[in-house]
C-alpha positions, 0 to 999 in steps of 0.5 A: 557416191549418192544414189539414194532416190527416197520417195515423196508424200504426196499433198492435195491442194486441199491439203495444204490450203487448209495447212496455210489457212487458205494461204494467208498472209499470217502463214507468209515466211517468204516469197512464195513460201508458207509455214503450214501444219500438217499431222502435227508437224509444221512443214514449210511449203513453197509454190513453184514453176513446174520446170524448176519443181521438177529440177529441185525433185530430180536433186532432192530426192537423191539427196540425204544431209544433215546440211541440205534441207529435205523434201517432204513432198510435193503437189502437182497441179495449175500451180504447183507446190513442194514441201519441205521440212521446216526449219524453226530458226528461218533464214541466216539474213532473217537472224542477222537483220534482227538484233535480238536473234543476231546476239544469240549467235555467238561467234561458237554459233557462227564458226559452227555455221560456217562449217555446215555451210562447207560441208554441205558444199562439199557433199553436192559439189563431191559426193553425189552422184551427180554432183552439182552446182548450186548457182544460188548461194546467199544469207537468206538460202541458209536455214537456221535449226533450233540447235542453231545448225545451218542447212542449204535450201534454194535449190531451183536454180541448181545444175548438174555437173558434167564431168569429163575426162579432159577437165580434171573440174568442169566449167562452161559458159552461160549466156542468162546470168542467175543468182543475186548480184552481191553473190556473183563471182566477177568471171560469172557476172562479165563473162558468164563462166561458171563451175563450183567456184561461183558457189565458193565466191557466194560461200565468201560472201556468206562468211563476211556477213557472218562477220559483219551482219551487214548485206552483200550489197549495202547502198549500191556497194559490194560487201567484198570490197569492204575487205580492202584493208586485208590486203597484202600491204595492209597486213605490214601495219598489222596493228592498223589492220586489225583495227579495221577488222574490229570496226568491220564485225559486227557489233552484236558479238561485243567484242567476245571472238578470238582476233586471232580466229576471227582474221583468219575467217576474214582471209579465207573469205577474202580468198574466197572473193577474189577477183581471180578464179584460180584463188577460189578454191573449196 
């Protein structure tokens, strides 16, 4: 189990103004977060709420994994700012929204992408001590490495997980509702129960993006429900269903996967989406 509390650098406001150019809009790479340079090194540096800081220190801190981005640092202030490690390639929804980066990641790229993003679930969910809950899974939360490798980032709204002797795996109810909609498990976003399996419904999201490259909502509609053609009936007319299956991935892989991989990725991700809670399982 982790128990690992490495320290942090800590950064002056002055620091990372001068790192940003005062913040400017050409250091921008995303809502409240900015690319600066720091001794050389190019770090990215987020502003944030002292309460969701603290919350991302106490998790961090006590994290090491090739798959969960690491903390640098921080500064506490009016307004303050944690620094993370930058990530060259930016977000998996940046790389899928562009063409030209989409192209670049092959379906070996993307399997490989997959298997980070299971793994890192697996070390926060299993191995650390405590484990958490991560409510807050989605493309733009996967960071791409310039060797093309996945770490999970977006770790603000992330919980602990109290075990207990009578509950083999924790769960509980939640009356303020968190995450993005096109990432929210059915029994999450009606009822307000939560456990791991809301991370593994965002997970099955993820996965069909990696598919299809398009949004987990697209024109008001859910890209879980674009999997209609794997159900059970549909699999009879097997022909039919993997013609579905190829209108459904996207159009950059040029055709160049295994049919054979790419249904079974698809089911999984169909698993992982369904509306019965029992069937997401890690």
């Amino acid at each position: 189990m982790s128990k690992l509390k490495h320290s942090l650098i800590s950064f002056s406001l002055e620091e990372l103004r001068i790192a940003t150019e005062d913040f400017s809009p050409d250091s921008a790479i995303g809502r409240a977060m900015y690319r600066g340079r720091i001794g050389g090194s190019y770090l990215a540096i987020e502003q944030i709420t002292e309460e969701a800081g603290h919350r991302v220190v106490s998790i961090l801190t006590k994290i090491n994994h090739l798959n969960v981005v690491k903390l640098e640092g921080c500064c506490y202030g009016t307004k303050p700012y944690l620094v993370y490690e930058f990530v060259e390639k930016g977000s998996l929804r940046d790389n899928l929204n562009n063409s030209k980066m989409a192209k670049q990641l092959t379906w070996a790229i993307r399997m490989q992408i997959v298997f980070d993003l299971a793994v890192g679930l697996h070390y926060i969910h299993y191995c650390t001590k405590p484990a958490y809950v991560h409510r807050n899974i989605n493309s733009k939360n996967v960071l791409i490495t310039a060797d093309r490798r996945a770490k999970i980032s977006g770790f603000r709204l992330a919980k602990p997980l109290i075990c207990s002797e009578e509950k083999e795996e924790p769960n509980w109810n939640e009356s303020v509702i968190v995450g993005d909609k096109g990432y929210l498990a059915p029994e999450y976003l009606t009822y307000g129960q939560a456990s791991i399996k809301v991370d593994v419904y965002a997970f099955g999201v993820v996965l069909l993006e990696l598919l299809s490259a398009k949004e987990a909502i697209e024109n008001g509609n859910l890209l879980k429900d674009a999997t209609s053609f794997l159900a059970d009936e549909a699999l009879v007319d097997s022909s039919g269903c993997l013609d579905k299956l190829k209108q459904f991935m996207d159009p950059t892989l040029l055709g160049e996967y295994p049919l054979g991989d790419a249904i079974c990725l698809a089911l999984l991700a169909k698993g992982c989406v369904e509306e019965n809670p029992l069937t997401h399982h890690e």
